[in-house]
C-alpha positions as CSV (number, residue, x, y, z in Angstrom):
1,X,14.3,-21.5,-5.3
2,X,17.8,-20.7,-5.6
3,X,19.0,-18.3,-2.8
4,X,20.4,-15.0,-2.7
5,X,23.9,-14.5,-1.1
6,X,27.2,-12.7,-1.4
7,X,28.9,-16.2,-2.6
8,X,25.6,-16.9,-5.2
9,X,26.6,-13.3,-6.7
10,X,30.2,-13.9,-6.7
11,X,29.8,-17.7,-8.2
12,X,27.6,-15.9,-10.9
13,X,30.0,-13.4,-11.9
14,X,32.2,-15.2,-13.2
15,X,29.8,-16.9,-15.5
16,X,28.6,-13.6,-16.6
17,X,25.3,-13.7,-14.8
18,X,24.2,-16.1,-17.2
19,X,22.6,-19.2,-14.9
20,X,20.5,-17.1,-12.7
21,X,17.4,-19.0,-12.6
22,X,13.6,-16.9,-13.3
23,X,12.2,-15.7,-10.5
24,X,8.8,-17.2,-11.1
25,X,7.9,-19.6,-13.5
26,X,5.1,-19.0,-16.3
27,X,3.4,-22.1,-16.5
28,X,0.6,-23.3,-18.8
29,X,-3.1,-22.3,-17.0
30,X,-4.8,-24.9,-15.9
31,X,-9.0,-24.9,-15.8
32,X,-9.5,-25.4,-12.1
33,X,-7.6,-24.2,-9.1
34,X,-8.3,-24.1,-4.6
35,X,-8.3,-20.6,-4.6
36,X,-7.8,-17.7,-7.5
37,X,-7.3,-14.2,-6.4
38,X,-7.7,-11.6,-8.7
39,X,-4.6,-8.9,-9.2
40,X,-1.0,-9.5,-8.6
41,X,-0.1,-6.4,-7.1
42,X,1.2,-6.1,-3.5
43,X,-2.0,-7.2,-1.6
44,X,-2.6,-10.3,-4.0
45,X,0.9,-11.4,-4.2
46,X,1.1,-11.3,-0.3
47,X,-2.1,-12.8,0.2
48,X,-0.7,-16.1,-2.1
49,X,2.9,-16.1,0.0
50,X,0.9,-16.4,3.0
51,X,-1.6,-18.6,2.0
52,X,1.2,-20.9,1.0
53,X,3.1,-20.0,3.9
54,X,1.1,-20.3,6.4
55,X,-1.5,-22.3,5.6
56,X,0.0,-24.7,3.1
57,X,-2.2,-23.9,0.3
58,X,-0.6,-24.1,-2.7
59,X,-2.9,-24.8,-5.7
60,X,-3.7,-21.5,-6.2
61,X,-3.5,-19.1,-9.1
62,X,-2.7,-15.1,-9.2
63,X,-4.5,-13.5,-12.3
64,X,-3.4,-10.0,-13.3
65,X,-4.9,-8.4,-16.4
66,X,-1.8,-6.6,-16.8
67,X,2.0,-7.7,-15.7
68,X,2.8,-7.9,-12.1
69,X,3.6,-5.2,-10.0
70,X,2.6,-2.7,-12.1
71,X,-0.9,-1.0,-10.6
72,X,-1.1,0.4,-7.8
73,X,2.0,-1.7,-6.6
74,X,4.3,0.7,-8.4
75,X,2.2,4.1,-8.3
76,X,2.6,4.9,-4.7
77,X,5.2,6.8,-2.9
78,X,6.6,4.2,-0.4
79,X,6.1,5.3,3.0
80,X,5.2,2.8,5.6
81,X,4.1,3.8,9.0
82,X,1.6,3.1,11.8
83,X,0.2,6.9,13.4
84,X,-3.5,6.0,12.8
85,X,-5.7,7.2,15.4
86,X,-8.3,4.6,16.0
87,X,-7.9,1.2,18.5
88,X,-9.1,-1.5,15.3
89,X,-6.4,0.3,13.4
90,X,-3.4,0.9,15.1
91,X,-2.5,-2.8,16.0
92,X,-3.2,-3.9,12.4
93,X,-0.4,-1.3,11.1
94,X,2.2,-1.7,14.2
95,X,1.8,-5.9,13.0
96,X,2.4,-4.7,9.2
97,X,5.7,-2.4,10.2
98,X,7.0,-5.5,12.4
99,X,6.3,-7.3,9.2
100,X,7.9,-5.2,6.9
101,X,11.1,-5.2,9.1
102,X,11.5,-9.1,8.1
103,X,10.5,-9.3,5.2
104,X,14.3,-9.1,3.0
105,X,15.2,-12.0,5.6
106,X,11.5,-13.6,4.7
107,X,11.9,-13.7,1.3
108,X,15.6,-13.7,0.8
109,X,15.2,-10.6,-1.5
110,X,16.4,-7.0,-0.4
111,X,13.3,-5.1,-0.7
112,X,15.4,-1.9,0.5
113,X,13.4,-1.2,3.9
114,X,14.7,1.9,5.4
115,X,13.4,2.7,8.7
116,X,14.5,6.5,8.7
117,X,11.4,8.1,10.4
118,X,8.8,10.7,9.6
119,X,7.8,14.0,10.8
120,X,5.2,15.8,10.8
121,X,5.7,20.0,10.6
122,X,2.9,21.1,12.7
123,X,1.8,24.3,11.8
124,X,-2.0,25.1,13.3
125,X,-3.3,24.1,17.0
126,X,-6.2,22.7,15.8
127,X,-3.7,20.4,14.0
128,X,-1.6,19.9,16.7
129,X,-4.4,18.6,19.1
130,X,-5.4,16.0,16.7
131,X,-2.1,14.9,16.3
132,X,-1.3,14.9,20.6
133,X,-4.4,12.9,20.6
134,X,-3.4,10.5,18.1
135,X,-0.2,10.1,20.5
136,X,-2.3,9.1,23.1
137,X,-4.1,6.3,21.3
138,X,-0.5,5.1,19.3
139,X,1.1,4.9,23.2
140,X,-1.8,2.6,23.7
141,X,-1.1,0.3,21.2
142,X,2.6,-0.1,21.1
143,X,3.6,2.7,18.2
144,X,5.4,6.0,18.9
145,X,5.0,9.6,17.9
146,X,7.0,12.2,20.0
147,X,6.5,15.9,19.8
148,X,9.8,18.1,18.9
149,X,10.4,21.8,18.8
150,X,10.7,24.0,15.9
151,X,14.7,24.3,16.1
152,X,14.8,20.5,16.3
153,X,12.3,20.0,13.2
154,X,14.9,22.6,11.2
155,X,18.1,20.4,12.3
156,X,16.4,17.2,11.2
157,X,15.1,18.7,7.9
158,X,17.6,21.0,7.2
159,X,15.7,22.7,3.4
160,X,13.1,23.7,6.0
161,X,13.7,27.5,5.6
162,X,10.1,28.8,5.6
163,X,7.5,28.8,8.2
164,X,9.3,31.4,10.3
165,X,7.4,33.6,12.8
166,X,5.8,36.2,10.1
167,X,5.0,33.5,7.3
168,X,1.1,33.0,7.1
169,X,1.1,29.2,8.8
170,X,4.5,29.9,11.0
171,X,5.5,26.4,12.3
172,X,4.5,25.7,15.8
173,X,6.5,22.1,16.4
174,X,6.8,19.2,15.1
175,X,5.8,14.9,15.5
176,X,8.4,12.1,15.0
177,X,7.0,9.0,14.2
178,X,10.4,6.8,15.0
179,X,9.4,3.8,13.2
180,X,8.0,5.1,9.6
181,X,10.1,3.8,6.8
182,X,10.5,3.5,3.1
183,X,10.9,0.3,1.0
184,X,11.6,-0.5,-3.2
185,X,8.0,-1.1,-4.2
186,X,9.0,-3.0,-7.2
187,X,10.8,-4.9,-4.5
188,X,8.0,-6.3,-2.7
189,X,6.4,-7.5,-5.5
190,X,9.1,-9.1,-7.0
191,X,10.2,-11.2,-4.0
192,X,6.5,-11.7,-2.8
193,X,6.2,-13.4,-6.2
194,X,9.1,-15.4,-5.6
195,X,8.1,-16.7,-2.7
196,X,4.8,-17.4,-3.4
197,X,5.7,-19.0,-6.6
198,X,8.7,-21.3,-4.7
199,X,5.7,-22.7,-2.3
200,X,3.9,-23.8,-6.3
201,X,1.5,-20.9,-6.6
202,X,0.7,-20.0,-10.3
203,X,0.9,-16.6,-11.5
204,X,-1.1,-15.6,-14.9
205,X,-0.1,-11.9,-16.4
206,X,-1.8,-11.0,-19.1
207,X,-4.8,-12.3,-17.9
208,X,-8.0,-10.5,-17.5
209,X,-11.1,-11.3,-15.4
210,X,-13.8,-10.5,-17.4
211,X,-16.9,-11.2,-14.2
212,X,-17.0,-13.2,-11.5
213,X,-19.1,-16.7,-11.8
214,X,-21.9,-18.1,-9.4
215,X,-23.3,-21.5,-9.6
216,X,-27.6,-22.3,-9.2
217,X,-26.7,-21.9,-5.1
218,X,-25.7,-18.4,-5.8
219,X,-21.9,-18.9,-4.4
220,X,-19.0,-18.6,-6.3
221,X,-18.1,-21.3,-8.6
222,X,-14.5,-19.2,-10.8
223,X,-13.9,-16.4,-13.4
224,X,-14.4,-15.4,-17.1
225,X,-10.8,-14.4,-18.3
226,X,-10.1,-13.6,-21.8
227,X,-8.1,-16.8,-21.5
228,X,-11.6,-18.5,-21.0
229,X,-13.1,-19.8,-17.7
230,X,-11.4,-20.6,-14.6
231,X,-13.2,-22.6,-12.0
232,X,-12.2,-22.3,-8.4
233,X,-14.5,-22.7,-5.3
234,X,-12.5,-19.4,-3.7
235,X,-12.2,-16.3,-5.7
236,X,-10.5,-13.3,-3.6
237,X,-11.1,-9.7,-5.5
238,X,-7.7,-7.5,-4.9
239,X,-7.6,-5.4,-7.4
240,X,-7.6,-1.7,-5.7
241,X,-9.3,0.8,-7.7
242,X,-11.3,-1.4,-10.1
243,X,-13.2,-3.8,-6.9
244,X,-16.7,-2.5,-7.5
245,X,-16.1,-3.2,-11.4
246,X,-15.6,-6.8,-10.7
247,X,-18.3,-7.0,-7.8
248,X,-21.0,-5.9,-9.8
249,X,-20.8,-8.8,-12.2
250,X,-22.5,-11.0,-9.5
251,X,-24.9,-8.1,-8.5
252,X,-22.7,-7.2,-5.7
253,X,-22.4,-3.5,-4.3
254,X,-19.9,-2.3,-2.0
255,X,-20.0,0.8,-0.1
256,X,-16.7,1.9,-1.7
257,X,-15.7,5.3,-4.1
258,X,-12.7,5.6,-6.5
259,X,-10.4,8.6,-6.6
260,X,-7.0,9.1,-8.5
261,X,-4.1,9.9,-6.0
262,X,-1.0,11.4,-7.8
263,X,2.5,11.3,-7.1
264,X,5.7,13.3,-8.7
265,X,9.4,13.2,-8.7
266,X,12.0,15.7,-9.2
267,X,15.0,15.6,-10.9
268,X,17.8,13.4,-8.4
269,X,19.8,16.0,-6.2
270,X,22.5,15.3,-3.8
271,X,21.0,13.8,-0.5
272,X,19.7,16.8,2.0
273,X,16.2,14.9,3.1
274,X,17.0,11.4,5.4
275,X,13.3,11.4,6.8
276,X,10.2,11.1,5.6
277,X,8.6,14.9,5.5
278,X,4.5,14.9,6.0
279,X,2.7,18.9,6.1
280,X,-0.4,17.9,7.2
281,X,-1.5,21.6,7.5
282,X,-0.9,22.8,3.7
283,X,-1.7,19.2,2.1
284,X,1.9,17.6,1.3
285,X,4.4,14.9,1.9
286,X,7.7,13.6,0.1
287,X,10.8,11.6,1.0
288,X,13.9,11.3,-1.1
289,X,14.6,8.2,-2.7
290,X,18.3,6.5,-2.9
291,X,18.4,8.0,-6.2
292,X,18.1,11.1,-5.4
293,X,14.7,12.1,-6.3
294,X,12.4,13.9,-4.2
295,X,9.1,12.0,-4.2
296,X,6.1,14.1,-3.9
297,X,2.7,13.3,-3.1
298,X,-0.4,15.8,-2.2
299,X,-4.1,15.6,-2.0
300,X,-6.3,13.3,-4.3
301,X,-8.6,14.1,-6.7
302,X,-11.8,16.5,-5.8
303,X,-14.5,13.7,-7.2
304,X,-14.3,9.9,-8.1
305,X,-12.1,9.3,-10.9
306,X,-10.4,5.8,-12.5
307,X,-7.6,8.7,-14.4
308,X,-4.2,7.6,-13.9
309,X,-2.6,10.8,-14.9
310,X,-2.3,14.0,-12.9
311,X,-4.7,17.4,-13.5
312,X,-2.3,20.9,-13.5
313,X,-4.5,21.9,-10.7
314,X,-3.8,19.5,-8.1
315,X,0.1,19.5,-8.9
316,X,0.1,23.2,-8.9
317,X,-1.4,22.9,-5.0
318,X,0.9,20.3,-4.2
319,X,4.1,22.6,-5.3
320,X,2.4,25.9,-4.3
321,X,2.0,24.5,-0.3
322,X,5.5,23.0,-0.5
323,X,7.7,25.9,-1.8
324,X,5.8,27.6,1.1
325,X,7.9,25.8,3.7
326,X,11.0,25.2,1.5
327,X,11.3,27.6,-1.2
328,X,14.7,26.3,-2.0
329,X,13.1,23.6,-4.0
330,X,11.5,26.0,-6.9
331,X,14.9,25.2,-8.6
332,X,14.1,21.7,-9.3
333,X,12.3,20.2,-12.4
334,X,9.7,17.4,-12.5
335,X,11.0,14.3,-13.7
336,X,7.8,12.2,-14.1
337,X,4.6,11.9,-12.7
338,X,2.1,9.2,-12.4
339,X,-1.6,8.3,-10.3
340,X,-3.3,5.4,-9.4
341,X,-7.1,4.6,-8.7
342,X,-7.9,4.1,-4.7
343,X,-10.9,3.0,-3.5
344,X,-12.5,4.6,-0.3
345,X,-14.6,3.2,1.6
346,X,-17.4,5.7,3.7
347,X,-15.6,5.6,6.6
348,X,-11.9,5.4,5.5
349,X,-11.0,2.5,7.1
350,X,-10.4,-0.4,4.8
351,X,-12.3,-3.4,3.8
352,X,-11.0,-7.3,4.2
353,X,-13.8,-9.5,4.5
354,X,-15.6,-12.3,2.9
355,X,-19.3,-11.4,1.4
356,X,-23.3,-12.6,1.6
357,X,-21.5,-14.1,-1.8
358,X,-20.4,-17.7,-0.3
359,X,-16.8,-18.2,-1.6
360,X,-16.0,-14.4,-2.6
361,X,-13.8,-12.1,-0.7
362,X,-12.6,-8.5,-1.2
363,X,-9.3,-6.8,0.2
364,X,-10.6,-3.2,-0.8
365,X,-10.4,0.3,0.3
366,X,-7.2,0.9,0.7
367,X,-6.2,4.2,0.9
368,X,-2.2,4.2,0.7
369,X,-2.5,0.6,0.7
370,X,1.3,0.1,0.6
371,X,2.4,0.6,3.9
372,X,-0.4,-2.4,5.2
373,X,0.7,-5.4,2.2
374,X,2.1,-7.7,4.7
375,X,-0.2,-7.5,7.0
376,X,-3.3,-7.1,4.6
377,X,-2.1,-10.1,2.6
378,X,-1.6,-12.6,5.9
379,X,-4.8,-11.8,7.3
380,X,-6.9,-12.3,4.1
381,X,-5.1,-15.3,3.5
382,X,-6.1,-16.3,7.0
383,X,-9.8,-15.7,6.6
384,X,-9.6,-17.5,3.0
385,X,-8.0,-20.6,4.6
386,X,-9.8,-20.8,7.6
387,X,-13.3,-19.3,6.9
388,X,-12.8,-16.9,9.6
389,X,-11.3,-13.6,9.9
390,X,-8.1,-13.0,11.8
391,X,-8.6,-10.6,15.0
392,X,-6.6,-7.8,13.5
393,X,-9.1,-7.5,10.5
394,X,-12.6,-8.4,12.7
395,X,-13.5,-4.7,13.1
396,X,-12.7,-4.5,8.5
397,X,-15.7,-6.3,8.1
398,X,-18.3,-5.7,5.9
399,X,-21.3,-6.6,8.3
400,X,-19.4,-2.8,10.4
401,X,-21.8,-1.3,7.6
402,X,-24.5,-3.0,8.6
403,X,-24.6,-2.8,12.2
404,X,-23.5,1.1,11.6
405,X,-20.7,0.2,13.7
406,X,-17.9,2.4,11.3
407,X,-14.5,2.4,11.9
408,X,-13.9,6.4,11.0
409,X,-10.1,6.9,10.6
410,X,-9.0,10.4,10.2
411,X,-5.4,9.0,10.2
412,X,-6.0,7.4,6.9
413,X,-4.1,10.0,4.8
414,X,-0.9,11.5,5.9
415,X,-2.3,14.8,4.5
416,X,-6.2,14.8,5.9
């Protein structure tokens, strides 16, 4: 793999940036492979760098119907944190922001992390005991969320001109979460790539899994693509939104429901945001990228959807709550939108785990699965490589539905 550096971008330049070598390769597909994992968005890409990485299996393939990075990879609004509430959940996202905050040196590619903080504008009690409890727990754990006052939330976010003593939800205080961050989502899968494919991983785009394929023992013997069939003895399922589409080819059901979450952007402004701004109380959240954009995200969609386009309804709430608290921003004009397909799993805690399928393992269930891809990707490709599941993701189990032992995370969402 060539590397990265000030003196490879300078020694380029001067050939006009012609010798830069691809990325990734595209090499022919082969029939038979260790391992296949299905989607080469964040989760799948980092699952292959770490399998590679970490457990030195390299003869594996990355199938993605579509090209890389561009599900739920790229339809997301970048924040990264760790304020969950519950003990199995907390130490898995501490690990993936500790992650994170290598990764450009990891992969000798700048994925743009920015660890500017979030905060939360507490604006009911109810609200705020939640959020002092989840304190608690976080302290427990290692992460960190500090309570401010209202004239310190208004000097850190200074658009925050609403919420004032006679508005209908007047701001009480507000929670810093010191550690959240923001990184280039193209980014992460463009360099996970990269480094999985310098370690001889095989990526396929264009390359749709049509069902999953069981021998006469029942376990997992490859895929149907549209390329024809691929035989492996290890198939991994990461493909967000669309798991239970591919696990019911083998008669496999998953206690999982799909929902569109969507995302906006205004028009690029002169920087007045440097944190991460979450309203728990009104249903919104939004940063501002190095571009200038605001990016916007609210609530999902009221009922299971596989849409990837927003209804008027739910961007109209979204605006509505946040012109509420800074009514400066009913200047500004939408840019773009976009939504991506999430499962949920019945207790909103996410699922990594192999199956009563021998040789078939999902990474589903995640519900703003960005902020967990290193740490969802190296502990799958643990339990892939070693048949056993890494003691961050033993509570992620399937067998938690069985034994009615559910992980209920209330700190899922930023906004619920």
């Amino acid at each position: 793999m060539q590397r990265y550096s000030l003196f490879s971008l300078a020694r380029n330049a001067f050939t006009g940036h012609r010798n830069w070598q691809a990325a990734w390769r595209s090499p022919p597909l082969r029939d038979a492979y260790d391992v296949i994992i299905i989607g080469a968005g964040g989760h799948g890409l980092a699952t292959a760098y770490y399998l590679a990485k970490n457990h030195g299996l390299t003869n594996v393939a990355v199938l993605e119907r579509g090209w890389l990075g561009g599900g739920n990879i790229a339809r997301n609004t970048v924040t990264i944190r760790s304020n969950y509430l519950r003990d199995e959940s907390i130490p898995f996202f501490v690990k993936s922001v500790k992650l994170y905050e290598g990764l450009t040196r990891d992969l000798n590619y700048n994925i743009m992390f920015s660890q500017r903080s979030m905060i939360d504008v507490v604006q009911t009690y109810p609200k705020l005991r939640d959020l002092n409890r989840r304190m608690l727990a976080m302290d427990i754990h290692g992460s960190t969320y500090e309570r401010i006052s209202v004239d310190e939330v208004r000097h850190r976010i200074p658009p925050l001109t609403g919420g004032g003593p006679d508005s209908r939800l007047p701001i009480i205080c507000g929670m810093v979460h010191p550690t959240a961050a923001v990184a280039r989502h193209d980014a992460i899968a463009w360099g996970l790539a990269r480094g999985a494919d310098d370690y001889g991983v095989e990526i396929h785009q264009h390359t749709e899994v049509k069902s999953l394929l069981r021998g006469p023992d029942g376990a997992i013997t490859g895929v149907d693509t549209n390329r024809g069939v691929i035989n492996a003895p290890k198939v991994a399922v990461v493909v967000s939104g669309h798991t239970t589409t591919l696990t019911e080819t083998v008669g496999l059901r998953l206690p999982l429901q799909t929902y569109n979450l969507t995302a906006f952007v205004s028009d690029p402004v002169k920087p007045i945001i440097d944190v991460v701004v979450n309203c728990p109380d009104i249903g919104v959240y939004f940063s501002q990228s190095d571009k200038g954009e605001l990016v916007i995200g609210g609530a999902t969609d009221p009922q299971q959807s596989f849409r990837r386009g927003i209804k008027e309804n739910v961007f109209e709430d979204a605006v509505s709550a946040m012109l509420e608290l800074f009514p400066s921003f009913k200047r500004m004009k939408m840019l773009r939108q976009w939504g991506g397909s999430l499962d949920f799993a019945h207790d909103a805690t996410p699922i990594v785990s192999g199956t009563d399928i021998p040789g078939l393992y999902v990474s589903a269930g995640w519900w703003g699965g960005f902020k967990a891809v290193p740490a969802g990707g190296m502990t799958l490709a643990h339990l892939i490589a070693n048949n056993q599941p890494h003691p961050l993701i033993e509570p992620f189990s399937l067998d938690r539905f069985k034994r009615l032992e559910f992980v209920l995370e209330s700190g899922t969402t930023a906004t619920r």
